[in-house]
C-alpha positions, 0 to 999 in steps of 0.5 A, spaced: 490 464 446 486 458 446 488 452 451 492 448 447 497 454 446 504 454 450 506 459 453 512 462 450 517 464 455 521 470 456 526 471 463 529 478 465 536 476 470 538 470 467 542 468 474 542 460 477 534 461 480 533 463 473 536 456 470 532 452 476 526 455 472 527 455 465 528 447 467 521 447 469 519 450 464 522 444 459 519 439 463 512 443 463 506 441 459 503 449 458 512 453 456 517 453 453 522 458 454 523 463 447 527 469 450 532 472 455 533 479 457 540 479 460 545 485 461 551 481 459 548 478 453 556 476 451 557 472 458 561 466 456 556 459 457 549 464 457 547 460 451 548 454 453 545 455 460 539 456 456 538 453 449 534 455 443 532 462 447 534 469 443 538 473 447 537 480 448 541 485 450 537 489 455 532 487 458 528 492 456 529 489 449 525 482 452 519 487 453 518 489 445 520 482 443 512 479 440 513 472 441 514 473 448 507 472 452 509 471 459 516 474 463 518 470 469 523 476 473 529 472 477 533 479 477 536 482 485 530 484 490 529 491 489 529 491 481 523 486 481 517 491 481 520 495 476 520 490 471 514 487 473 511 494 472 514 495 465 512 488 464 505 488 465 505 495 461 507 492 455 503 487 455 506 481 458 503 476 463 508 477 469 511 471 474 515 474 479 520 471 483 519 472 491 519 476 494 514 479 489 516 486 492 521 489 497 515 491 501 506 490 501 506 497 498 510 495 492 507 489 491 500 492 491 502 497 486 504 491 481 497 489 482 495 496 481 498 495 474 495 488 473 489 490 475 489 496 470 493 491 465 488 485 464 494 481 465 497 475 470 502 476 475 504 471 480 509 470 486 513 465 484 514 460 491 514 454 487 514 449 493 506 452 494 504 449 486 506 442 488 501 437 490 505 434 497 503 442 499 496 441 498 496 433 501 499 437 508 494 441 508 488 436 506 491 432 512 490 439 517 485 440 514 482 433 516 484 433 523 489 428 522 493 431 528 487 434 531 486 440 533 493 444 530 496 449 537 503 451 535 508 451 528 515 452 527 518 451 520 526 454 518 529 456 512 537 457 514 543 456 511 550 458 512 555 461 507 562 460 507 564 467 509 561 473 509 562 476 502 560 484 502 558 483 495 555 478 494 547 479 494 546 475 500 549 481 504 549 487 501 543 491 503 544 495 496 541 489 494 536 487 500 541 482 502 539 477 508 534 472 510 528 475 511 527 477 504 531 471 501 529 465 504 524 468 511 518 468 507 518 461 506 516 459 513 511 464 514 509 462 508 507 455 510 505 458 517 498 461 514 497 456 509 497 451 515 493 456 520 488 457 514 487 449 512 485 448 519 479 454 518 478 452 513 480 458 508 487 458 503 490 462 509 490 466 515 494 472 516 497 474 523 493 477 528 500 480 531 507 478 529 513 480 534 520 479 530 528 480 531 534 480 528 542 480 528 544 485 524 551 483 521 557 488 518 553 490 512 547 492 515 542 485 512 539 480 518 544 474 518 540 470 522 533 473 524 526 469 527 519 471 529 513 469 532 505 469 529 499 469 533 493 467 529 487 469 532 485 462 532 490 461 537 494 457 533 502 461 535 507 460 529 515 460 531 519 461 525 527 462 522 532 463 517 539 465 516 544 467 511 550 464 516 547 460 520 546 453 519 539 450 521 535 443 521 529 446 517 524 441 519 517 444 519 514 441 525 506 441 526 503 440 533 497 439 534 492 435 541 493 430 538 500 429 535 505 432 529 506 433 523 513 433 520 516 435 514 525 435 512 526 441 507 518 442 504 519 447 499 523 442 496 517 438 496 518 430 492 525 433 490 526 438 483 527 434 479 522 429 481 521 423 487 518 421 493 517 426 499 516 424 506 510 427 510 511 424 518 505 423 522 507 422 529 500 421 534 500 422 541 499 415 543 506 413 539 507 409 533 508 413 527 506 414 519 509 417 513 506 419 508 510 419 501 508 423 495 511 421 489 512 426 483 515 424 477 513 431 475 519 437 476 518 443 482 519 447 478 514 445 472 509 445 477 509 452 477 510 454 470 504 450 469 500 453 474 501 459 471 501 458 465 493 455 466 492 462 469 493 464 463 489 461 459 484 460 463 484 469 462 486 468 471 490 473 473 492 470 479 494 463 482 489 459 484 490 455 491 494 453 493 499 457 490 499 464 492 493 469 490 494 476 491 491 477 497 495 471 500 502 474 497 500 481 500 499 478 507 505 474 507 510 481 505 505 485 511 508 480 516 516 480 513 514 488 514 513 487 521 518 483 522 523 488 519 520 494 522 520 490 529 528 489 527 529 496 524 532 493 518 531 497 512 536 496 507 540 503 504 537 501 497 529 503 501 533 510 503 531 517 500 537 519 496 538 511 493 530 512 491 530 518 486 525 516 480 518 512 482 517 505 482 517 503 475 523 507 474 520 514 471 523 520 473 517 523 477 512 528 472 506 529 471 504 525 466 497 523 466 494 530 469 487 527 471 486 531 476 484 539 475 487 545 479 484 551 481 486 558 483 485 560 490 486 568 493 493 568 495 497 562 493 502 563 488 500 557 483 494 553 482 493 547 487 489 541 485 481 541 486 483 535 492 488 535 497 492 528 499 493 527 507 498 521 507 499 521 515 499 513 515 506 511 512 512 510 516 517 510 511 520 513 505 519 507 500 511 506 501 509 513 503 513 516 495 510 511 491 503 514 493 506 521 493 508 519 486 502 517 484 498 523 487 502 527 483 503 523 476 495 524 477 495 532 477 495 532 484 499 538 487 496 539 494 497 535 500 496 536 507 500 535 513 501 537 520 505 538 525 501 534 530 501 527 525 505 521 528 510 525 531 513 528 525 512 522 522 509 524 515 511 530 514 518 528 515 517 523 509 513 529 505 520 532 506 524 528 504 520 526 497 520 533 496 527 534 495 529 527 493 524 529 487 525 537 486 518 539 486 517 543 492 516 550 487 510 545 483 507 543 490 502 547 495 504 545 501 498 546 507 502 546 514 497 546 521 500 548 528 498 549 535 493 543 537 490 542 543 493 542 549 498 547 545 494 551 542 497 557 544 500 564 539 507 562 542 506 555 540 505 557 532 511 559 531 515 553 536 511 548 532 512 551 525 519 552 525 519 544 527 515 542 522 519 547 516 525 543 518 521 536 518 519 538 511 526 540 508 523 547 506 523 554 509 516 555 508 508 552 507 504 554 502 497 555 507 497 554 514 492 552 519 491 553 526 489 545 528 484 547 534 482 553 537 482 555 544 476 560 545 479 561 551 485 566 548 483 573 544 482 572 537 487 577 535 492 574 539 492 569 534 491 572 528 497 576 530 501 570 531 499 567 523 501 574 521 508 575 524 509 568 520 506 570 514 511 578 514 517 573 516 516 569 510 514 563 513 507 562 511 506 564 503 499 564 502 493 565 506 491 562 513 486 561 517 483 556 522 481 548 522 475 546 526 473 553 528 466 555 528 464 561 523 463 566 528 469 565 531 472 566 523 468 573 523 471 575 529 478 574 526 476 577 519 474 583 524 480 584 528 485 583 522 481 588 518 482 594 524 488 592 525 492 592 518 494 585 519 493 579 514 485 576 513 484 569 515 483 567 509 481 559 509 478 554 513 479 546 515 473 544 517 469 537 516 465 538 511 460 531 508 454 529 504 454 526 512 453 531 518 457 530 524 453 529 529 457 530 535 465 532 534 470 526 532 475 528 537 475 534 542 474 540 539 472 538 531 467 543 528 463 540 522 460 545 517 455 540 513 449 544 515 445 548 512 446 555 516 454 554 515 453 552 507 449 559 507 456 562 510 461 559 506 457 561 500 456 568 501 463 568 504 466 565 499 471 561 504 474 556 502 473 550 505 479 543 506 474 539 509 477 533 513 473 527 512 470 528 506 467 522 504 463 521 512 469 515 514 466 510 511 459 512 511 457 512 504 461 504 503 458 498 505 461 497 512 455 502 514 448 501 513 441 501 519 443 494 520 450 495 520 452 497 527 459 493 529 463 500 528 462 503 534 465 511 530 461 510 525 455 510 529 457 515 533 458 520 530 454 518 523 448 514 525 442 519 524 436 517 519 436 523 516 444 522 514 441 514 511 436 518 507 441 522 504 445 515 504 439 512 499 439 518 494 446 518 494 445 510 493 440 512 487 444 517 483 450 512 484 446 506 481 443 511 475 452 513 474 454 507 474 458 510 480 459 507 487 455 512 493 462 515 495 464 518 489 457 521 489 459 523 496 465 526 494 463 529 488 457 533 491 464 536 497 467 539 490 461 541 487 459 546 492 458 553 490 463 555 495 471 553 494 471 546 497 479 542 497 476 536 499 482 532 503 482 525 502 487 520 505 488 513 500 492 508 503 494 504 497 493 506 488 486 503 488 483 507 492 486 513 490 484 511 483 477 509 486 477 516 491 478 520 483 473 516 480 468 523 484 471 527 477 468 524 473 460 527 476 459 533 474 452 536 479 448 541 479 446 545 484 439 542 483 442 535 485 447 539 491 440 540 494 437 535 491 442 530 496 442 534 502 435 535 503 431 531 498 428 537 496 429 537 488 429 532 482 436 530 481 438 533 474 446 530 474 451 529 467 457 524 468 462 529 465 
């Protein structure tokens, strides 16, 4: 596509926004709008409301439509990552009307796909595209009220009644003014907060929030406070039934800065906007900007140079992707801060993935392995996903592991109070696959760690994840202080009542305490301790973590899980960032790493994984994952990805394939590496 081609058009959700935006795009210089995808193409005066587009039936019809180079999405809240999804995946550049998602997770999937697709997607806040906008920040940016202390900036209305179901109030839908109008003004606050840094924005170093929650569950009326870290403090408001003055107001050492209405900017069809600036000493100024351009045009423009440009995101001062990320993390705050979560974001409303798809595992990257015991095959990696905090961010990573090939995933009472094994239960049993899942469960840490516990614990934990039994089971810590056989007499009670189905055995206990449990368990008829959970890293842990972490990365211990044949579900697999760029010998701002990793010993097998990385095209992580899988014993490395991009990065380890030469190689430096990417 060269620069002097339009970009043609299609829109999903032909609604009043979409009518605003089709406008724009008869009024831009990039568009022009050939298509629309509409669930009723038959509705009376739709042709009307956008003249010369083909009307498809369906929106999934728009998708394999040719002539269509760009779809601008306006549908309900919650189906704006789906079809952003299928959108990108077919090919198409994407503008996503805000919010770009329901959450940052689901915003960050959608970039995911666009990083993986090549092609374009934006968030449309169509003030941001304006140049009154961009003259506001100029004048922050200049000091033209000094130095800027505090911002308070609405965004409210009030609807005639409440209406159960229209939009606006209906949690089905995502209703109420945080998700329709509430990321507004926050979005204009780090904007500000970043002109006077010198940056696009700034995020918010805390954020405290609150909301009156009406009849149908949605926030009527809804404010926050954001505190930057650089000092700057950032009231903010919005509402659905309550009428505000919506004047953003900056307050500065030396005067203020106003402004009626700004993400209307000049006006949507163009003419003057005012900016007040009213210093200290008295006296007041306005700035007009005139705009014969419309508000929308600016944004089909912005986007449409985005993409033909070969960009795949707004430049300043629209919204880049790290800009949208960060204003859908504070409305997360915000609502958590609430406890707003809409019905559409609970379990049994949320039965298929993000895109749609019924969850399978399609793209199977991930092998499996059979391990003595269990009853199907479990993935050569296992997902810890302890992080999350609700059911909507932490199934669309589940679902990724899983559509990966993954099938083994980790979890324990002590996580979060329950927490994540709640989610792994609930999306267990919304998807139907625990008979496809291995499920490891761990009990009895310290200061618990006692045979009574593992029983009270694991019947907690059985009932947190929807099932009647787990798969592998681990002791979390060890007590020295108890007689071995007590515990192994306690694991195999579970294991005959049918409640532990596989093999068990203990995390961060010493090999010498394992071999005095094999011992007792073979004189007394009971199960063998069968597997361990112990660190294991190209690293060595120098001293423990946590109290009571055991490390198994030495030579003495790699000789014994050998000739045991133990497996190994080895937590911190990758050294905790030691194999990234935030360590290094210069690099001693993280006081864990250093701690814990910091030896030169760990540098030099740091600089060769560096050298073999550099000769795979690979990055030292994967190296450092690759060298836990392949080592001569079973070894389930434990990985804990936040968002899809590090689960893909984490996966990129399966592509090394090493030799044992190269194992000892990067351990001890003590062979020429001999390594294949596979």
């Amino acid at each position: 596509m060269t620069s002097l081609q339009k970009i043609r058009w299609g829109i999903i959700g032909p609604g009043n926004i979409a009518k605003a935006f089709a406008a724009g795009i008869a009024h831009s210089e990039t568009g022009t709008l050939v298509a629309i995808g509409a669930r009723n193409p038959g509705k009376p005066g739709l042709a009307d409301a956008f003249p010369g587009a083909r009307i498809h039936d369906g929106y999934a019809a728009l998708l394999t439509d040719d002539t269509v180079d760009a779809v601008y999405i306006s549908t309900p809240h919650p189906s704006h990552a789906e079809w952003a999804i299928k959108a990108l995946e077919a090919g198409k550049h994407v503008l996503v009307e805000k919010p770009m998602g329901l959450t940052a997770f689901e915003a960050d999937a959608m970039m995911h796909v666009a990083r993986r697709t090549g092609k374009f997607l934006g968030e449309a806040y169509m003030y941001r595209l304006h140049p009154q906008t961009r003259r506001l920040a100029e004048l922050v940016a200049e000091g033209t009220i000094g130095e800027v202390q505090l911002i308070k900036s609405s965004f409210g209305f009030a609807m005639p009644s409440v209406l159960p179901e229209h939009r606006l109030y209906s949690s089905a839908l995502a209703g109420g003014g945080i998700m329709d109008v509430g990321g507004y003004p926050i979005s204009m606050a780090r904007l500000i907060a970043g002109a006077t840094a010198g940056k696009p924005f700034l995020d918010p170093q805390s954020v405290t929030g609150s909301a009156h929650l009406g009849q149908t569950g949605v926030d009527e009326w809804a404010s926050a406070v954001l505190h930057f870290d650089n000092g700057i403090i950032a009231e903010v408001s919005c509402s659905v039934s309550v009428a505000q003055d919506n004047v953003l107001r900056i307050f500065g050492s030396r005067g203020r800065i106003e402004v009626d209405s700004f993400w209307f900017a000049s006006g949507k069809e163009g003419g003057v906007g005012n900016i007040r600036v009213l210093p200290s000493d008295g006296g007041s100024e306005t700035i007009a900007v005139e705009e014969k351009g419309w508000l929308y045009a600016f944004e089909v423009d912005a986007a449409g140079r985005a993409i033909q440009e070969g960009l795949q995101e707004f430049s300043w001062p629209g919204m880049s992707w790290a800009d949208s990320l960060g204003n859908l993390r504070v409305m997360d705050k915000w609502r958590a801060a609430a406890g707003l979560e809409f019905s559409v974001e609970k379990p049994e409303n949320r039965t298929t993935t993000l895109s749609g798809r019924k969850l399978e595992a399609r793209l199977k990257r991930i092998p499996k392995k059979a391990l003595h015991g269990l009853a199907r095959p479990a993935s050569v990696v296992a997902l810890g996903f302890e992080d999350f905090r609700t059911f909507s961010s932490a199934s669309i990573l589940l679902d990724a592991f899983f559509e990966q090939g993954g099938n083994l995933f980790d979890t324990a009472f002590h996580y979060a109070q329950g927490v994540p094994e709640a989610l792994f239960g609930q999306w267990q049993r919304n998807r139907g696959v625990r008979d496809d899942v291995v499920l490891i469960g761990k009990g009895a840490h310290t200061p618990f760690c006692t045979p009574e516990a593992i029983g009270k614990q694991l019947a907690v934990s059985l009932e947190r994840l929807q099932t009647d039994h787990v798969d592998i089971y681990f002791m979390h810590r060890d007590n020295p202080a108890v007689p071995v056989g007590e515990f192994v007499d306690a694991m195999d009670a579970e294991v005959r009542a049918g409640r532990i189905r596989g093999p068990f055995g203990g995390s961060n206990w010493t090999r010498e305490r394992m071999e005095d449990a094999i011992a007792y368990a073979q004189k007394n008829g009971r199960q063998l301790p069968g597997v361990l959970s112990n660190n294991f890293s190209l690293a060595e842990m120098l001293v423990p973590l946590w109290d009571g972490c055991v490390a198994s990365s030495d030579e003495a211990s790699r000789a014994w899980l050998t000739a045991r044949q133990m497996p190994n579900f080895a937590w911190s697999s990758q050294g905790r960032g030691f194999f990234t760029e935030r360590a290094g010998r210069d690099k001693r701002d993280n006081a864990e790493l250093v701690r814990a990793w910091y030896s030169e010993g760990n540098f030099e097998r740091r600089d060769r994984a560096i050298e073999l990385a550099r000769r795979l095209g690979k990055r030292p992580i994967h190296v450092a994952l690759a060298y836990v899988l392949a080592q001569p014993f079973p070894s389930f490395p434990l990985i804990g990805p936040r968002t899809l991009g590090e689960l893909d990065d984490s996966l990129e380890a399966l592509d090394i394939a090493l030799s044992p030469e190269d194992l000892e190689w990067l351990a001890y430096g003590a062979a020429a590496p001999k390594h294949k990417a596979g």
